[in-house]
ZALUM-90774 format. One record per residue (C-alpha): residue number from 1; residue in one letter; x, y, z. Coordinates in pm, 1 decimal, always signed. Layout:
N
> NUM_a_X_Y_Z
...
This chain:
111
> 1_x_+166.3_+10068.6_+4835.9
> 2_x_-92.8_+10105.1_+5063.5
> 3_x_-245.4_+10380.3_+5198.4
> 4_x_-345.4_+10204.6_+5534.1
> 5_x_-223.4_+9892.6_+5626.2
> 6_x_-206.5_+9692.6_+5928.2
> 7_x_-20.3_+9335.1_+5961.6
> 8_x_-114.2_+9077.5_+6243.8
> 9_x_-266.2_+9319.1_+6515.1
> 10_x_-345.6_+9193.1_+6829.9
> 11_x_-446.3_+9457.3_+7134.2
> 12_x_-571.8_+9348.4_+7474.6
> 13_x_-675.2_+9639.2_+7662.4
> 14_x_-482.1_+9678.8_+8008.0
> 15_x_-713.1_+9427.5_+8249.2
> 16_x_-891.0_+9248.3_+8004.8
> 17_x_-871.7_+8900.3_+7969.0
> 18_x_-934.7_+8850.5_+7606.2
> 19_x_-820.5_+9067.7_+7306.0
> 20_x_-1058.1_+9393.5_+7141.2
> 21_x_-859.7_+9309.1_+6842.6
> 22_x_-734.9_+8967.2_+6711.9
> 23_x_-470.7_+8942.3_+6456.5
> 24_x_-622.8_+9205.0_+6240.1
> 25_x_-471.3_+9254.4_+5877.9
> 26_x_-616.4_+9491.1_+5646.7
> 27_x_-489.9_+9705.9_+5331.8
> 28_x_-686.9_+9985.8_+5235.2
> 29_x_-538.0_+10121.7_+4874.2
> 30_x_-551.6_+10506.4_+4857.2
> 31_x_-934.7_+10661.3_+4725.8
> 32_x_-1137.6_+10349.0_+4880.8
> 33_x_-1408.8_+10400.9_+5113.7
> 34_x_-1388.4_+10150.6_+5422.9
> 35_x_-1669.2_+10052.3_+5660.2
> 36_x_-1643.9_+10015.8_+6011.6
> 37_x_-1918.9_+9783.4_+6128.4
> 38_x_-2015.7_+9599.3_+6502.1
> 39_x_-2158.3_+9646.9_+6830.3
> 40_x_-2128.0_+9969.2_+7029.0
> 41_x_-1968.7_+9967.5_+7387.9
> 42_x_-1733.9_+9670.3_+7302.9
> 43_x_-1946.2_+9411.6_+7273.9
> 44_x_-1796.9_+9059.6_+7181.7
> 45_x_-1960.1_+9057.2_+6823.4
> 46_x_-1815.9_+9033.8_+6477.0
> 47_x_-1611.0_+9309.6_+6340.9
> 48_x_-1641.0_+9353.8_+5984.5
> 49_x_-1429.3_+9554.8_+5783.2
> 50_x_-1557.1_+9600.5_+5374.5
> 51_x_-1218.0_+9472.5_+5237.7
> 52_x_-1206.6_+9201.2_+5474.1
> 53_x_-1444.8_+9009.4_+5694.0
> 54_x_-1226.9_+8974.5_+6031.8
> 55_x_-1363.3_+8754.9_+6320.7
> 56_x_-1302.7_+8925.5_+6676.6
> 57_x_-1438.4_+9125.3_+6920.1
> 58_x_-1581.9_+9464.3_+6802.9
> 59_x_-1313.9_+9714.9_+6834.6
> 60_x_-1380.3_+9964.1_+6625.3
> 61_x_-1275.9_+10255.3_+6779.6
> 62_x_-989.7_+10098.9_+6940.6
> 63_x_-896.0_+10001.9_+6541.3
> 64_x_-919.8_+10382.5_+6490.7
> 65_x_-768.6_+10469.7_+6800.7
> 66_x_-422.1_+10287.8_+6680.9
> 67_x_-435.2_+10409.3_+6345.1
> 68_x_-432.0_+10770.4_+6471.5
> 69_x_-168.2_+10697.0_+6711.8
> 70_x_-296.0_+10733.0_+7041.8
> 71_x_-311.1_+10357.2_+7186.6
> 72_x_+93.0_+10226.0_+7172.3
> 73_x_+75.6_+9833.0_+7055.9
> 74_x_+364.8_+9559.2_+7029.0
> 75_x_+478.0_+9330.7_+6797.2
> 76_x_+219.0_+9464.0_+6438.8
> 77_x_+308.1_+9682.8_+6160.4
> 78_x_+46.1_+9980.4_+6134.8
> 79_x_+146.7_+10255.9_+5817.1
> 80_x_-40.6_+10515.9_+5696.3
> 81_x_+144.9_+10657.1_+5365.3
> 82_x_+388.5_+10386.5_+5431.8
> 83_x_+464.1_+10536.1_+5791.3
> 84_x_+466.8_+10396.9_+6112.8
> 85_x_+168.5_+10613.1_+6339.8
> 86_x_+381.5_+10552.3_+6615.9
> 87_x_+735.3_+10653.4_+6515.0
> 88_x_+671.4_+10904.5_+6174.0
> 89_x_+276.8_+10996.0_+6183.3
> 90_x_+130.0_+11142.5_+5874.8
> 91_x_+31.7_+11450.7_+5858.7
> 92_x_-349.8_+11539.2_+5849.1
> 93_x_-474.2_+11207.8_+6039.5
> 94_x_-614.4_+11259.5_+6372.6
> 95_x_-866.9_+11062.5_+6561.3
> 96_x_-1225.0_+11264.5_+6713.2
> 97_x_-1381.2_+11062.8_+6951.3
> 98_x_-1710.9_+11099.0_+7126.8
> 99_x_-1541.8_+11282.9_+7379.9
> 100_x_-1543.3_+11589.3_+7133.3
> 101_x_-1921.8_+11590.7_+7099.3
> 102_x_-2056.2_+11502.6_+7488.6
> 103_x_-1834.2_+11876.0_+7550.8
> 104_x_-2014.0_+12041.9_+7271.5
> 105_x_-2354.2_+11946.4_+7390.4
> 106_x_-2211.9_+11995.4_+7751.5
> 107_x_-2125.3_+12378.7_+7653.9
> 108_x_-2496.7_+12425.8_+7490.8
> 109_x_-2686.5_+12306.2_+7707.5
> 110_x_-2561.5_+12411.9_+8072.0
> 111_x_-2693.0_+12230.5_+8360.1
């Protein structure tokens, strides 16, 4: 088994015409390092993914974003430890974005 895995993952974000994520299936086996790799700001540019090479738009934080729970999708599979992130989440996965570290430099540097 797995220790990530996502099956046919499609997410359109709500007003966007064309998908951040395309039918994305991965497996990532439990001790392997993974590589997130495209174009900041979401950018229509290649996603690539060290296991597999996926063509779609870059949505790499949106990938991370659904694997940590926190966007809802339809109609994929998306385990971690063999459990759904939307119905059983694992324990010790969480998702920082770059929302945590604009605060911190926010609180040390006041305006």
């Amino acid at each position: 088994m797995s220790l990530v895995s996502v099956n046919h993952l499609t997410f359109i974000p709500q007003g966007a015409c064309e998908p951040a994520l395309d039918n994305v299936s991965l497996s990532l086996p439990k001790g392997s390092r993974t590589l997130l790799i495209g174009a900041n700001g979401g950018q229509s540019l290649p996603l690539s993914l060290s296991i597999k090479n996926i063509t779609s738009p870059a949505g790499k934080s949106t990938l991370l974003q659904i694997l940590a729970g926190k966007k809802l999708i339809k109609g994929a599979d998306v385990t971690i430890n063999g459990l759904d992130v939307f119905y059983q989440f694992p324990e010790g996965v969480t998702f920082l974005g770059t929302e945590w570290s604009v605060a911190l430099a926010h609180q040390s540097n006041p305006a």
